[in-house]
C-alpha positions as CSV (number, residue, x, y, z in Angstrom):
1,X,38.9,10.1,-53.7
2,X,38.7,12.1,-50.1
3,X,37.2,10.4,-47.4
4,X,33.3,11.5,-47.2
5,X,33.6,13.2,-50.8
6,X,31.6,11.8,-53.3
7,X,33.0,10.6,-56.7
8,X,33.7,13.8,-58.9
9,X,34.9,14.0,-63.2
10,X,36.6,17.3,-62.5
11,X,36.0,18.5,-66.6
12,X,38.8,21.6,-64.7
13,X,41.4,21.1,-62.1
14,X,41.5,22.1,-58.4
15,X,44.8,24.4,-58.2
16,X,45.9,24.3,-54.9
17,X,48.4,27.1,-53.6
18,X,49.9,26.5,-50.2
19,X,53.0,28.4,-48.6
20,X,53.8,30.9,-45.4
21,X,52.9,34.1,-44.7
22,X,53.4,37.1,-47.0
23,X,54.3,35.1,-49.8
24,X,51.8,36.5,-51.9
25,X,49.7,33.6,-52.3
26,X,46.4,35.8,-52.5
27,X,47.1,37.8,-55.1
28,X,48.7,35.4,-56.9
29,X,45.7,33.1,-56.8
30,X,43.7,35.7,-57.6
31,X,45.5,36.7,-61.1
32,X,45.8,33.2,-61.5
33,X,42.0,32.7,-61.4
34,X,41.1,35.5,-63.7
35,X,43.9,34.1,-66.1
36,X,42.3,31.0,-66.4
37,X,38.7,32.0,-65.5
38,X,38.3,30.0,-62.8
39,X,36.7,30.4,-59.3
40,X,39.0,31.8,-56.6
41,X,38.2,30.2,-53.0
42,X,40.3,32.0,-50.2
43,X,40.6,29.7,-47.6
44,X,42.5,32.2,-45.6
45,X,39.8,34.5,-45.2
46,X,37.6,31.8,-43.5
47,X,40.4,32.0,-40.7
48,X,40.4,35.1,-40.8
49,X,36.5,35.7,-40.5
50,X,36.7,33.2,-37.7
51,X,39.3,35.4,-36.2
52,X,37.2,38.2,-36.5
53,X,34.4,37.0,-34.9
54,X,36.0,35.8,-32.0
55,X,37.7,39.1,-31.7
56,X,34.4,40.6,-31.5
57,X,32.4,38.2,-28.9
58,X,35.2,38.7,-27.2
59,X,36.4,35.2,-27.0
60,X,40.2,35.0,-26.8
61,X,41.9,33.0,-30.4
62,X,43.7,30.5,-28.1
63,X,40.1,29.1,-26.2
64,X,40.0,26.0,-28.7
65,X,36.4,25.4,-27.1
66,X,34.7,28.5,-27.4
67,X,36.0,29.4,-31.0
68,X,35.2,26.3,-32.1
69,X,31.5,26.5,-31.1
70,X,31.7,29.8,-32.7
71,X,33.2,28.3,-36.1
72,X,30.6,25.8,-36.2
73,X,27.8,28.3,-35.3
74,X,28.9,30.4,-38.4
75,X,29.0,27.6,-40.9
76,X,25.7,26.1,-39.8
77,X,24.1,29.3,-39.9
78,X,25.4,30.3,-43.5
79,X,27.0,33.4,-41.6
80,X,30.3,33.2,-43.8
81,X,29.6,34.3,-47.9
82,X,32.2,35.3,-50.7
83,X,31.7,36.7,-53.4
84,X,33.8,37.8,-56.3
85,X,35.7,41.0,-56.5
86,X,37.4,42.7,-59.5
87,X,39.6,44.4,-57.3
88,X,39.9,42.0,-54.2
89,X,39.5,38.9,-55.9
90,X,36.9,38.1,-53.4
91,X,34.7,40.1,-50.7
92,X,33.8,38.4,-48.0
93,X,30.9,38.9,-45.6
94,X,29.8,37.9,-42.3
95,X,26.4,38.2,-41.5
96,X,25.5,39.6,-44.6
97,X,28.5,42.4,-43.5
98,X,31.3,43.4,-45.6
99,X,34.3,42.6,-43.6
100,X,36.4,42.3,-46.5
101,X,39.2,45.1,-44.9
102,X,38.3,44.4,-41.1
103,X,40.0,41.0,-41.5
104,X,42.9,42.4,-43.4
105,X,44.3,44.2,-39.5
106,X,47.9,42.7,-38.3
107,X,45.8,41.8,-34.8
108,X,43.6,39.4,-37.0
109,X,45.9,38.3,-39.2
110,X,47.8,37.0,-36.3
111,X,44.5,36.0,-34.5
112,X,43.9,33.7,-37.8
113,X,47.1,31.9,-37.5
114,X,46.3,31.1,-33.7
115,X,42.8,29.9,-34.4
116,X,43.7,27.7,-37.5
117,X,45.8,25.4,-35.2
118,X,42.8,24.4,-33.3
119,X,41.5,20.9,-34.6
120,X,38.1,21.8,-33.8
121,X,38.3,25.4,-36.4
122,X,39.5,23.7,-38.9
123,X,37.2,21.0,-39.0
124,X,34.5,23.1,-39.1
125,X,35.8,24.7,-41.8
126,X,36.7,21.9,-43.8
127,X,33.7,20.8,-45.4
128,X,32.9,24.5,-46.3
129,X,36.2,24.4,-48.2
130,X,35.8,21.3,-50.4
131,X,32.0,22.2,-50.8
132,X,33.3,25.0,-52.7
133,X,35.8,23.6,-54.8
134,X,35.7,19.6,-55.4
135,X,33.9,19.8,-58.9
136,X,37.4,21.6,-60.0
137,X,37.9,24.9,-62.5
138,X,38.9,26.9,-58.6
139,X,42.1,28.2,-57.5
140,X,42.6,28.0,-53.7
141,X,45.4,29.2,-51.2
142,X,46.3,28.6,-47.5
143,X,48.2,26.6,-45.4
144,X,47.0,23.1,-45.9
145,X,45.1,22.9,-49.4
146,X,47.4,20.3,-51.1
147,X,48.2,18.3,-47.3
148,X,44.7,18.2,-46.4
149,X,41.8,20.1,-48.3
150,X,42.7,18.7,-51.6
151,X,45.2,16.1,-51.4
152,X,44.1,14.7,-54.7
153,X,44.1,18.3,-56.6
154,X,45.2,17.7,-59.9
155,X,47.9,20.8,-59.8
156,X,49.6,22.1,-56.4
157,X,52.0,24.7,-55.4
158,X,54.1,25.5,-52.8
159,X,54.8,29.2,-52.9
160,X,57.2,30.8,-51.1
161,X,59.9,33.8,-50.3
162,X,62.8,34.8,-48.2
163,X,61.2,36.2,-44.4
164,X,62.6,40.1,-45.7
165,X,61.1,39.8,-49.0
166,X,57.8,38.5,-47.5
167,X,57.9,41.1,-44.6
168,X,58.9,43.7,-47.0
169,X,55.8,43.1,-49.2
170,X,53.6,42.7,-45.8
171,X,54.7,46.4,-44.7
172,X,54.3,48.0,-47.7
173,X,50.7,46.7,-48.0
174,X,50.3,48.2,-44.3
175,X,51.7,51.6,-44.7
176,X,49.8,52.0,-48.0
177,X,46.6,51.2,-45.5
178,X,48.0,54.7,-44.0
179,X,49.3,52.1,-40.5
180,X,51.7,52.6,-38.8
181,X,54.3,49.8,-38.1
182,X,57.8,49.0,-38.9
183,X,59.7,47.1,-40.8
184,X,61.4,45.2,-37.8
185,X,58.0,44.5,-36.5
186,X,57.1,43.3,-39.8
187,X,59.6,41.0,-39.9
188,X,59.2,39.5,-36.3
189,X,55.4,39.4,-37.2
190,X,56.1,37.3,-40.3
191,X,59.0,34.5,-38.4
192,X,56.4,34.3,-35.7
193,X,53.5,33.4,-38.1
194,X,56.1,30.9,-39.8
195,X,57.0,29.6,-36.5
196,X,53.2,28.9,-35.3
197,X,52.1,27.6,-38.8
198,X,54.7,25.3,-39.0
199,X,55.2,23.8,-35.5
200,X,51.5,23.2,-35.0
201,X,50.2,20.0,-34.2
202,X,46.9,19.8,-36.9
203,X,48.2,20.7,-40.5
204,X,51.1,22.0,-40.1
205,X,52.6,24.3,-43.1
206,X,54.5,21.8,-45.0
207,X,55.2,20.9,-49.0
208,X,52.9,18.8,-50.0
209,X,53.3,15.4,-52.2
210,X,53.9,16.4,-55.4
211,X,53.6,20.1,-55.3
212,X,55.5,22.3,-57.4
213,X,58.1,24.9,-55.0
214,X,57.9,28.6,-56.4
215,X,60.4,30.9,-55.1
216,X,59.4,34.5,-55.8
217,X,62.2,36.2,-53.6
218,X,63.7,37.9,-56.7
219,X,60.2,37.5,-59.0
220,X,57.7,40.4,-59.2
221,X,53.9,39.1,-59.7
222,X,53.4,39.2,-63.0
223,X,57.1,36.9,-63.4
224,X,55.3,34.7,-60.5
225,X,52.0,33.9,-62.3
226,X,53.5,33.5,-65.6
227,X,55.3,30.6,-64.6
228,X,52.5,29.3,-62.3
229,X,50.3,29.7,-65.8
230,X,53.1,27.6,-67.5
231,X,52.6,24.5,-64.8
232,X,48.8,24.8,-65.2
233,X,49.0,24.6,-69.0
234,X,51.4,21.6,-69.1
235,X,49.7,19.5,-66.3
236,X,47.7,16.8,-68.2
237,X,47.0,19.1,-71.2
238,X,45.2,21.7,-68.9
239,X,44.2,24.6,-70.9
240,X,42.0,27.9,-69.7
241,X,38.2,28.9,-70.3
C-alpha cells in the first residue's frame, strides 16, 4: 500500500517502465499498451508540459519556486489532459491546446529534465500520476515509476541502451522532424540528461527493487516489446484483455 493511497484489488497490473533518456521507453510503452489493451500514462509528458509552460511565462526551469507554483496551478486547474492517440500513443493538451509536438523540442526536453529535479514539481505531479493508474490495467514510463510512483507495481522495468544507441535513435527522430542538429550534440545532449537525472537529489534515475533490466542496444522495437510481453505474461499468470 502507498502512503495516502487507498486500498486497491488491481483485477490488471500497473507496468511500470523506468530508464534514461532515448531509451525508447515511450514507444515501447506505447506498443506495450495496445498489446495488452491497457491504458498508457506518460508521465514524461507531464514534465514536459510543465516545461512548456514555464518556457512560455517565461519563468526560467531552474526557479524551483516559481515552477512549482506553476505546476500546482495547472494540476488544480485541470489545465493538463491526455488523451489517447493511435499514432502518438497519447496527445496531450494544456489548456484545452494540443501541445502534443511543442513539448517534443530538444529546449524542452532538456527544460523537463531540469524541472523534474525540483521536489516541489514533482510533488505536484505526483498525485496526478497515481490518480491515473492505481486501479492497474496501465503501462507507465519515466524516471521514477517503480522508485516512487508505484513502488508496489506488480511488473517493473528498467529499460535501457548504450549513450550512442540512445543518441543515435534521439537524432534520427529529430532530423526526421526536418531539425537541424548533430549527432555529437545528440550525444552530449543525451550524457548530460543522464548526468542530471541521475545525480539529482529527489528521485534520482536508479533500478528499482525488483525491476526487470532490458538492454535494447542491439534490439529493434518489436525484439524489445516481445520480450517485455514475455515478462508481463509470466508475472503472476498476467494475461492481456
Amino acid at each position: 500500500m502507498l502512503s495516502g493511497l487507498p486500498v486497491t484489488t488491481r483485477l490488471r497490473p500497473i507496468i511500470a517502465i523506468d530508464g534514461p533518456a532515448g531509451a525508447g521507453k515511450s514507444t515501447v510503452a506505447r506498443r506495450l499498451a495496445d498489446a495488452l489493451g491497457y491504458v498508457l500514462v506518460d508521465t514524461g509528458a507531464m514534465y514536459r508540459t510543465v516545461a512548456l509552460a514555464a518556457s512560455r511565462a517565461q519563468t526560467a526551469f531552474g526557479d524551483a519556486a516559481r515552477v512549482t507554483e506553476l505546476a500546482h496551478a495547472l494540476v488544480e486547474a485541470h489545465a493538463l489532459s491526455f488523451e489517447r492517440d493511435v499514432e502518438l500513443g497519447v496527445r496531450v493538451r494544456l489548456a484545452g491546446e494540443d501541445v502534443s509536438e511543442a513539448i517534443r523540442t530538444p529546449d524542452i526536453a532538456q527544460g523537463a529534465s531540469l524541472v523534474s529535479a525540483h521536489a516541489g514539481v514533482r510533488s505536484a505531479l505526483l498525485a496526478l500520476q497515481r490518480q491515473a493508474g492505481e486501479a492497474g490495467g496501465v503501462v507507465l514510463e519515466g524516471r521514477d515509476i517503480g522508485t516512487v510512483v508505484f513502488p508496489d507495481a506488480e511488473v517493473k522495468f528498467f529499460l535501457t541502451a548504450s549513450p550512442e544507441v540512445r543518441a543515435g535513435r534521439r537524432h534520427a527522430e529529430l532530423v526526421a522532424k526536418g531539425q537541424t542538429v548533430s549527432f555529437d550534440e545528440t550525444l552530449a545532449d543525451v550524457k548530460r540528461r543522464d548526468a542530471q537525472d541521475e545525480g539529482r537529489e529527489v528521485a534520482p534515475l536508479k533500478k528499482a527493487d525488483g525491476a526487470v533490466v532490458v538492454d535494447s542496444t542491439d534490439l529493434d522495437f518489436e525484439q524489445t516489446v516481445a520480450r517485455m510481453l514475455d515478462v508481463v505474461k509470466t508475472a503472476s499468470g498476467v494475461a492481456s484483455a
